[in-house]
N, C-alpha and C positions, 0 to 999 in steps of 0.2 A: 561213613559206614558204622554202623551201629548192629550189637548183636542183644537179642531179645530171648527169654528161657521161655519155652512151649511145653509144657508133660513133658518134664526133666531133660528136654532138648535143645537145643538152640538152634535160634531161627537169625540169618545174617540178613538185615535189610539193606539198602542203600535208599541214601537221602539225593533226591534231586540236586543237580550243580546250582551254587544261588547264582542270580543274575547279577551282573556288575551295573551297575548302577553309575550315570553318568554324575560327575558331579556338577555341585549347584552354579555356580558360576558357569559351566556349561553350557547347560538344559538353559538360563538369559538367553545367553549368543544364540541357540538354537531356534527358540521364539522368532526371535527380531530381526532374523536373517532375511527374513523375504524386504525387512524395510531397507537395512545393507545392504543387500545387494542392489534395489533399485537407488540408493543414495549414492552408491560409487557408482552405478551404468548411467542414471540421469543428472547428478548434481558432481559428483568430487571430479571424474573425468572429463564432464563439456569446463568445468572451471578449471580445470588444470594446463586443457586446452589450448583453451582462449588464453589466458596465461602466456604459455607459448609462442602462438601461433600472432600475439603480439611482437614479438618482435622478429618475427619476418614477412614478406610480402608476398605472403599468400594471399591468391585473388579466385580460387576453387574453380576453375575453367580450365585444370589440366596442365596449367606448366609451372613446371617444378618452383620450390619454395628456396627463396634464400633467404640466410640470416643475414639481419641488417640490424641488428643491436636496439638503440634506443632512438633510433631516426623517424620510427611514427610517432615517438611521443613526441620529439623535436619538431616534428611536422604541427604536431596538433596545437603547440602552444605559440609557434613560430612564423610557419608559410599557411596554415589554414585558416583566411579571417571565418568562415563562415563557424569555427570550433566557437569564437568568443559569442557570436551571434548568441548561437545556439545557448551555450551559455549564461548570457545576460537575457534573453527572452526563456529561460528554465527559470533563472531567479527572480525576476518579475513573477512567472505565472506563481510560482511557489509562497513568495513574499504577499502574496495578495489573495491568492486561492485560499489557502491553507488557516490562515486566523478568521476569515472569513466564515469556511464551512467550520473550524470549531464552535464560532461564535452562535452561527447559525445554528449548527445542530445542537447546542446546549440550551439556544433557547426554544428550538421546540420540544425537547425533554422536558424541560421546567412547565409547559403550559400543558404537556399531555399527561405528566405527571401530578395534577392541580384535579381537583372533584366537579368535572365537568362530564355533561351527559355526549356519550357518542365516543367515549376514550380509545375504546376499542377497533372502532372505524377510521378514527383519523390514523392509528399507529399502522395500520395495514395500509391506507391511503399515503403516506408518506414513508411508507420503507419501499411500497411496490417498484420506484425506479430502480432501486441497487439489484432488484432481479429481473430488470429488462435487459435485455441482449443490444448489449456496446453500441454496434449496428444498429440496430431501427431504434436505439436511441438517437442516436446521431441524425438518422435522415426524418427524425421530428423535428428535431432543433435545426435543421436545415430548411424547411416549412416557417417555423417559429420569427427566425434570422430573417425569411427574405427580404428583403428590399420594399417591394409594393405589395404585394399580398402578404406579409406578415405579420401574427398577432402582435409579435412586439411592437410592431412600428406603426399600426393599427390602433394600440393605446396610446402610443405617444401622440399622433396627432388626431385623437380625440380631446388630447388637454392643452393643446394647441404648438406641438412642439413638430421640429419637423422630424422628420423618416431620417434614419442611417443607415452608412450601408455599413451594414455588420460585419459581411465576411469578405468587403474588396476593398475598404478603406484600411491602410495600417494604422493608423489608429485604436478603430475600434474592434479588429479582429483578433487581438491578444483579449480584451475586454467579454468580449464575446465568448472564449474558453473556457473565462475564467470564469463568468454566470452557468455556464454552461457545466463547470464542474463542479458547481450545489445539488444538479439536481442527484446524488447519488450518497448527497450526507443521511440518507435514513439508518443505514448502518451501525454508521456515530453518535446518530440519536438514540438509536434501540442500546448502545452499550452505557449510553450515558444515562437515561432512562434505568435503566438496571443500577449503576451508582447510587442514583437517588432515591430509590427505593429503599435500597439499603443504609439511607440514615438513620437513628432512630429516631423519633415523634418527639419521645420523651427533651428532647435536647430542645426543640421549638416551643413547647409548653414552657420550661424552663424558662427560655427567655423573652415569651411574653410575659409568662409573672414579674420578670425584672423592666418591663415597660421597649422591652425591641419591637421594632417594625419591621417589616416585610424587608427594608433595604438591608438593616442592621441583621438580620435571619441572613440573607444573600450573603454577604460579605463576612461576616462570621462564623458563621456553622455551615451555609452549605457548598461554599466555593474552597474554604479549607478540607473538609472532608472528603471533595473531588478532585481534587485533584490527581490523585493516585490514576483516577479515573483520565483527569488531564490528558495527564502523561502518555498512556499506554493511544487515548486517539491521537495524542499531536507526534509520536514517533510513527504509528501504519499511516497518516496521514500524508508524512512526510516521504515516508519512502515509495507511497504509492505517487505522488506529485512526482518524484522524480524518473520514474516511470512512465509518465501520461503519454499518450499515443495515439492511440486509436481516435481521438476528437479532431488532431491536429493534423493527421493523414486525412482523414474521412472529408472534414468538413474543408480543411485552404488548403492541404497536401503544403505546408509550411510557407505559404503569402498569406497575403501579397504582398511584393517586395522584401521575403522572408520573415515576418513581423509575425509569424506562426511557426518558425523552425525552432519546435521545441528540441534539447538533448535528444532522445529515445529517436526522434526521425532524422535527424542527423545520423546516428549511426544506424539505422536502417539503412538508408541513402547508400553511404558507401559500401554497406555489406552486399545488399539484394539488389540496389541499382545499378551502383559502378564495379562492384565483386571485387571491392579492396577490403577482402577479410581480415588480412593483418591489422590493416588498418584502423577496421572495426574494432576489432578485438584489442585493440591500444586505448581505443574510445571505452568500449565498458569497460575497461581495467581502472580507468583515469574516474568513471563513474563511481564502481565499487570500492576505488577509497575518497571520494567525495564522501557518498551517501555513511560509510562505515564512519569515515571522520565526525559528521557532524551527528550522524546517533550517541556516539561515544560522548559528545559535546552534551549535547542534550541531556543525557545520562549521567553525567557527570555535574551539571550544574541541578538535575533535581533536586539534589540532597539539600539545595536553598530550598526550595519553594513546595517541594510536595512532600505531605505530611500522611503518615501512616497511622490510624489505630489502633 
């Protein structure tokens, strides 16, 4: 309240109440609230969960849950052989998939990244599988695989080799996943791709003036400067490997002779077929510190080999 003289009078005004103003630390939380709340209703709660609902023998059909301690984990390392299957046929697929499609998608970076005409078309032409639908990729590669009419085995005995069977021989039905999960390195190549663009030039002219060649360029300048790049595919790489699913339901439903029960359809199995969710949820628990363990591995041995600018 303020008073003001008018022709030897005075005139009393009032001033508006000022608004309280939230403070700044605040007005954050208030932002980002829509992404909290959906992190605790979809991520903090289903893991808290499962957590849980590990160690009791809930089977979600309605009769009641009892706690039973750490008896699924005991089960799983103990009375379940098919836990180590699963297991040894993840690490197979992983050990083998995995440096594979790095390798692979690093060298098709390297050749789309080179002064070749049509650059543009083949990057679109080999990223287009990572945005085909899981599904009708799979029932291509089921065409692909057959037996007697399939392209693969169609090349093979044109160069005089015989036919396999891809997806009924244990054998070759791990093998078969495993080709099977390149076709979706486009990804890996577009991020690696982007690495290499980002060297500078300057650093190659340099040591052709000092008499390098194309191998000594590879090995020196542009496999140390990617690695950063390495890194960041061979950890999504790895966590998505242990994940994989949908090829190994789709295409053997985990045969034949289980030589395709990868982890991830294993504990599907128990969850959605036998409705031993306790169960389940002992199994991704037993997963989530797998996959934490060895990121942390990975992450920890970087500091040897991947080098920052």
């Amino acid at each position: 309240m303020t008073a003001q003289s008018v022709g030897g009078g005075q005139v009393t005004t009032t001033r508006p109440p000022r608004r309280r103003r939230l403070p700044r630390w605040l007005i954050g939380y208030v932002f980002i609230s829509p992404w909290l709340l959906a992190f605790v209703a979809f991520e903090a709660y289903p893991i808290l969960s499962g957590f849980y609902h590990s160690f009791t023998d809930w089977t979600a059909t309605g009769r009641a849950e009892r706690f039973v301690g750490l008896d699924n984990y005991v089960e799983a390392f103990t009375r379940d052989p098919l836990f180590w299957k699963a297991v040894s046929n993840t690490i197979y697929f992983i050990g083998v998939s995995v440096p594979l499609g790095i390798i692979a998608a690093f060298a098709l970076a390297m050749m789309l990244n080179s002064k070749i005409s049509g650059t543009t078309l083949y990057r679109t032409i080999y990223y287009l599988p990572s945005v085909v639908p899981a599904v009708a990729a799979v029932i291509v590669w089921i065409f692909i695989f057959e037996t007697r009419r399939g392209i693969l085995n169609f090349g093979l005995e044109l160069v005089g080799l015989p036919a396999i069977r891809w997806l009924s021989d244990p054998a070759w039905a791990m093998p078969a996943l495993i080709i099977m999960s390149l076709w979706s390195i486009g990804a890996s190549m577009i991020i690696f791709l982007a690495g290499l663009q980002g060297i500078p030039q300057e650093l190659y002219e340099a040591a052709e003036v000092d008499g390098a060649n194309g191998w000594h360029n590879l090995w020196r300048i542009t496999v140390p400067l990617m690695t950063p790049t390495i890194f960041f595919n061979l950890v999504m790489s790895l966590v998505a490997a242990f994940q994989a699913f949908n090829n190994a339901f789709i295409m053997t439903n985990g045969g034949p002779n289980n030589a395709t029960l990868l982890y991830m359809l294993h504990l599907y199995n128990n969850a959605f077929r036998y409705f031993r969710m306790g169960y389940a949820s002992a199994l991704a628990v037993v997963l989530f510190i797998i996959v934490f363990g060895l990121t942390l591995f990975v992450y920890r041995s970087s500091k040897r080999w991947v080098y920052y600018s």
